[in-house]
N, C-alpha and C positions, 0 to 999 in steps of 0.2 A: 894782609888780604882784606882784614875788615875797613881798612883806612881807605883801601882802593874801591870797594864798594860804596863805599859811602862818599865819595870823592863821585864816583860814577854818578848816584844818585842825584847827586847835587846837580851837578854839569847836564844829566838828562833833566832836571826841572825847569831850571834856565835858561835853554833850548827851548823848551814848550813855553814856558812864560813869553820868550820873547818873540816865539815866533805870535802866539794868541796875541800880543801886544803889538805885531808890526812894527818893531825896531830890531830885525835881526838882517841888517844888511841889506844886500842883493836878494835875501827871501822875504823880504817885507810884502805884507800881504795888502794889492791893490783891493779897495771894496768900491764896490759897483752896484749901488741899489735899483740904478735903473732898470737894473734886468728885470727887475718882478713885474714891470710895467708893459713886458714885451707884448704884445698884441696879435704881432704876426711874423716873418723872416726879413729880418732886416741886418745883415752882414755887415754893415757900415755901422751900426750901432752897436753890435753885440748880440743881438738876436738871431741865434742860431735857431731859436724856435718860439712859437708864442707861448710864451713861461708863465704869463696872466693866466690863460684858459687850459694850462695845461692841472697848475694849482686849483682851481677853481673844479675841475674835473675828480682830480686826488681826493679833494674834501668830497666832493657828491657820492661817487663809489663808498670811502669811508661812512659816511653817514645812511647809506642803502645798506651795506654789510651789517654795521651796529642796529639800524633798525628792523633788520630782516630779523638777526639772532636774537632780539629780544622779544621780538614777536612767538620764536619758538619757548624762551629760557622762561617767560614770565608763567606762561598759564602752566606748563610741563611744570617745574619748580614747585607753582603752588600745589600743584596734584600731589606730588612727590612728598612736599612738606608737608600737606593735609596726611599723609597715607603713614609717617614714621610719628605720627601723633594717638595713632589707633592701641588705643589699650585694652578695649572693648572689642569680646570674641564675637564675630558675627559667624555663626554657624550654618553650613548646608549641607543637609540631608544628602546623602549617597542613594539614588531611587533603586531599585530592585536588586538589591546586594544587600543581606542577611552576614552577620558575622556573630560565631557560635560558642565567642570568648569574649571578654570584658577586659577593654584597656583604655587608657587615657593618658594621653598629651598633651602638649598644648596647642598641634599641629592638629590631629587625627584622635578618633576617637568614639567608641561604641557608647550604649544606652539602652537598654533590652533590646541586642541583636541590632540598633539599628545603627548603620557607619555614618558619623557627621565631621565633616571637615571645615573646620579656623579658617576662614578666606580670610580674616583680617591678620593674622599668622603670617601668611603666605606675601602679601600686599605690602606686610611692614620689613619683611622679610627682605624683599624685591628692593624696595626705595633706599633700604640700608647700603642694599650691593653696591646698588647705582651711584650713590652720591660716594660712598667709600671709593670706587673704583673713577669716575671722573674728578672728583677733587684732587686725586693727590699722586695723579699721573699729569706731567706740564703737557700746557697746551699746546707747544709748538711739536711735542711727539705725538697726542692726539690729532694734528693736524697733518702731518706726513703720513698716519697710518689710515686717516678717511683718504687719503689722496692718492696712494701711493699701493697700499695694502690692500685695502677695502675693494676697488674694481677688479684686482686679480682673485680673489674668491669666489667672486660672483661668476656664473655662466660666461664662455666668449664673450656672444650677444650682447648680455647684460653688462659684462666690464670693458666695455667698446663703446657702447651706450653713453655708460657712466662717467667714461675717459675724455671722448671724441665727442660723440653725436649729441650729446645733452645739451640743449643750449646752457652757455657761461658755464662750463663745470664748472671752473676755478670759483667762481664766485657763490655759488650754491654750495662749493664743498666748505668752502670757510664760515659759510653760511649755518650751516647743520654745525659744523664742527665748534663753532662756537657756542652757539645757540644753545650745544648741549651740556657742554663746560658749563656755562651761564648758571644753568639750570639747575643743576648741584649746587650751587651758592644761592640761589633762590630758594632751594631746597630747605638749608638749613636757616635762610631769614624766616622761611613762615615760622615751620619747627619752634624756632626760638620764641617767636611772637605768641603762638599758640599757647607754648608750656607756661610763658612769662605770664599770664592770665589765672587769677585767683580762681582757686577750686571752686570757691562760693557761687559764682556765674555760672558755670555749667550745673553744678548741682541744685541750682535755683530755677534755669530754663529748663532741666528734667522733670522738678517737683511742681510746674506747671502745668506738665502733661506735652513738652513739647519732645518730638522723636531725634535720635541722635544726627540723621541728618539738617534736622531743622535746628539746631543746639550748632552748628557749626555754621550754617546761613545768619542766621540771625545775630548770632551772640556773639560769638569767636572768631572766626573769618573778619566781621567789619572791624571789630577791636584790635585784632593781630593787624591787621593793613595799615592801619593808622599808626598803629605800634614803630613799625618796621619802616615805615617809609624812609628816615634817612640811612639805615643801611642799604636799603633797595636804591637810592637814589646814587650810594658809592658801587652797587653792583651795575645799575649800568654806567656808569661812568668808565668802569675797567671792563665793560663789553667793546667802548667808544677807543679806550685806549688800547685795547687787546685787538681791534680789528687789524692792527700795523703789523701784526705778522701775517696777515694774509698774502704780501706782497714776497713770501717766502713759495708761494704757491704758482705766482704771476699775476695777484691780482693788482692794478694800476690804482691803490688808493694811496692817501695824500703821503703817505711815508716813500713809496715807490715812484710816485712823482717828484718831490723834492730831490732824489738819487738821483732820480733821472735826469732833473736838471742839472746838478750839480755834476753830471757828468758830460754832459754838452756845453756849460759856460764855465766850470771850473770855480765858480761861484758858490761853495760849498757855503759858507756862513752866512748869505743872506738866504740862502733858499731854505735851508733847516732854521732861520731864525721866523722867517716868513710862516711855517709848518708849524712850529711853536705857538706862535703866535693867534696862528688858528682852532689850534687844541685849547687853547686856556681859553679862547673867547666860546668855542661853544660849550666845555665846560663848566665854563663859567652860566651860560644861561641857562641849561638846564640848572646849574645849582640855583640859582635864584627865584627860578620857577616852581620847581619842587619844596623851596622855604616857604613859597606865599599858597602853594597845595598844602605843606605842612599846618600852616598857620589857619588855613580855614576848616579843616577836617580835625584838628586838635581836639583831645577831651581831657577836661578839665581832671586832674590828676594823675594824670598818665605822664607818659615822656612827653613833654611837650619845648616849645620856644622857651616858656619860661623855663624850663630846669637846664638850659644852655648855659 
């Protein structure tokens, strides 16, 4: 049985080798790059459809999805990331509520009679859930349960709305749904940028007289961003590359375009080679872009080009 198995192995690998190779006979694979060129319906050529402008359309949506959600995940995240940085009790008075015993937590908590409640307690408390609970549920199940789950909650009205009437559901749902994914990994870039910053700083911008939100404007915040930029720069990147399962929803970006063609010309390897193709180059430019933002926002000691 082991002999046959591996006998099988083999014989399925050199089927696939030959066929990726086009030297498997009668199934040798005709390639036909003209098609990416198609323009408009032309049957006599192979143009069943204009496979230019349909590509070109895949990437716009794609790049509308990636930059809608980072519009939500960037500033959400950094809120998020600011908020699981709080170690410092910011205390509020409870108004006209006397308490006739003495207790303390680190939530809640009296002071002669009077109740004062940890909002920063509660805040960090919050950002924990959050990022625990979107990080490490996948995103293609986050994305069926905004789509699928989430309108049937809501009122008729409002998940009919939310279904039908909304303009582009599909593309608003993938929108939010990602954006908020994002955001949790935003989340833990600030975090990490933050805590990565020597006590000395903070305890130097305090011993100047400056107040804890101004100790995060000035001093921490600018330094953690500089910090972090090249993980931030791999967080959107896989906003860019995670938008392709939107077409799981019906949205027509460049991963559902390429299908699509590839199911009207049967042109399967030029159209995913064409899609490839376009994924590495605007990857590619944001990466390059974000190197020469790296390089002029750099401080001298930090992570910088030079320790690459």
């Amino acid at each position: 049985m082991a002999k046959m198995r591996g006998a099988l192995r083999v014989g399925l690998s050199v089927a696939v080798l030959l066929g990726l190779t086009g030297c498997a006979g009668d199934f040798r694979y005709n390639w036909n790059w003209s098609i990416l060129a198609c323009t408009s319906e032309n049957i006599d050529a192979g143009c069943i459809g204009p496979y230019f402008f349909w590509i070109l359309e895949g990437l716009s949506w794609t790049i509308a999805v990636a930059s809608a959600a980072w519009v939500i995940a960037f500033p959400l995240g950094s809120v998020f990331g600011i908020l699981r940085t709080f170690d410092k009790p910011i205390l509020v008075v409870v108004p006209f509520v006397k308490s006739p015993i003495y207790f303390r937590t680190r939530a809640i908590g009296t002071s002669k009679g009077i109740i004062w409640v940890n909002v920063a307690w509660f805040l960090h408390g919050f950002a924990n859930v959050y990022v625990t609970i979107f990080r490490n549920v996948p995103l293609l199940v986050q994305l069926f349960l905004w789509y699928f789950v989430f309108p049937e909650l809501l009122s008729d009205e409002a998940g009919m709305w939310v279904k039908r009437e909304m303009p582009l559901p599909e593309f608003w749902t993938a929108v939010v749904c990602l954006g908020l994914y994002s955001a949790s990994r935003v989340a833990e870039q600030v975090r990490a940028g933050i805590n990565s910053i020597s006590r000395g700083q903070q305890y130097a911008a305090m011993a100047i007289g400056l107040t804890p939100v101004q100790v995060y404007r000035y001093v921490l915040l600018p330094v953690a961003f500089r910090i972090i930029i090249p993980p931030l720069t791999s967080d959107f990147l896989g906003v860019f590359k995670n938008s392709s399962l939107a077409l799981t929803i019906g949205v027509l970006e460049l991963t559902a375009m390429t299908r699509q063609i590839e199911e009207y010309s049967y042109q399967g390897f030029e159209a995913f080679t064409a899609a490839t193709v376009l994924y590495i180059g605007v990857t590619a430019i944001v990466m390059v872009a974000m190197r020469v933002v790296e390089g002029r926002v750099r401080i001298p000691g930090m992570i910088s080009l030079e320790a690459k």
